[in-house]
N, C-alpha and C positions, 0 to 999 in steps of 0.2 A: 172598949172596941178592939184593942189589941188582944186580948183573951179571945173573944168571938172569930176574929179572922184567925189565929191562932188553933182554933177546934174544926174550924172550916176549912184546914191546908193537913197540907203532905210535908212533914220535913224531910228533906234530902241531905245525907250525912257527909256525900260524897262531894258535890255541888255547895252545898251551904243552902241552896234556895229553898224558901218557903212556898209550895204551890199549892194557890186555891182550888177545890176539888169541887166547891159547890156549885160550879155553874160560871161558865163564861161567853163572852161576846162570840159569834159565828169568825173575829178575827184569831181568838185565843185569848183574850183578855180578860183576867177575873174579877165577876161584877155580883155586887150584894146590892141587895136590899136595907135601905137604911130608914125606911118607915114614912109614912103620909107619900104611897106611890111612888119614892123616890129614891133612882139604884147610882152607884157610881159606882168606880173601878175601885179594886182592892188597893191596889199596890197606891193611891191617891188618898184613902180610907185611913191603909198604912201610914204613908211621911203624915198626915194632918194628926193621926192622934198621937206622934212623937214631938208635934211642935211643929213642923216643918209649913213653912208659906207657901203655896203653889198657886197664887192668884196671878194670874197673866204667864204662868208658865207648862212646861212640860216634863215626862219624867223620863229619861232613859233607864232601860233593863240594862245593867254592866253585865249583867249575865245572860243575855238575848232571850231569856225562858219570859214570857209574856204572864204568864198568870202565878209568878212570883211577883212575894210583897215583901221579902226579907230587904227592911230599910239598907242593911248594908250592899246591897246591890242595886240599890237605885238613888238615881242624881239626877236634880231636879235643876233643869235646863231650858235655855229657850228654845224655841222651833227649831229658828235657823241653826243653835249649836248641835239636835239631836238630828236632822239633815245632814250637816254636815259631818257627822260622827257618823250615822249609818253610812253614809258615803265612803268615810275614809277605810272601814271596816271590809270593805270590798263585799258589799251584802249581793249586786249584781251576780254573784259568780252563784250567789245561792236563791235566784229568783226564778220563774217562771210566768211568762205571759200567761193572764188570761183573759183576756179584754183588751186584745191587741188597740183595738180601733180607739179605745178610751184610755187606754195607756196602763192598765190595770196589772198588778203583778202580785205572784203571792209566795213570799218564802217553802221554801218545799217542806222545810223542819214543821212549818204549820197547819199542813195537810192533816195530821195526824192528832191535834193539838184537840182536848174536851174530847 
């Protein structure tokens, strides 16, 4: 699996990150096909085929790039700690309403994002 995501991404020599090119979520998020109809997130694809447990958890991007799966920039966290982490990050300063009424916001870096 690691070879697969591997031929499906972009190494970035500069960054470090591994980004999936094949196809991502409408948020930026890069998602495969994993067979019998069933797709998940790369970078989730990625921690499980190094061993990593993410059952009742979540994965923070340490490198904010969403459809990187390079294991070394991603930590596997709970809700509340990756909350609290996007929070502490001051991500406010780089959001934008778009769904005032529903409270909806979307990073402007991910406008451009796939």
């Amino acid at each position: 699996m690691i070879e697969r995501i591997e031929a499906g991404s972009v190494y970035y020599t500069e960054s470090g990150c591994l980004e999936w090119i094949q196809g991502c979520t409408p948020a930026g998020y890069g998602l495969m096909w994993l067979g019998d109809r069933k797709q998940d997130y790369v970078h989730r694809v990625m921690l499980k085929a190094h061993g990593r447990d993410l059952d009742g958890l979540t994965v923070d991007h340490l490198c904010e790039r969403k459809a990187c799966s390079n294991p070394k920039h991603l930590d596997v966290v709970t809700r509340e700690e990756n909350t609290r982490r996007m929070r502490d990050k001051n991500w406010q300063a780089h959001l934008v309403t778009i769904r005032p009424s529903l409270g909806l916001y979307e990073r402007l870096a991910d406008r451009a994002a796939c």
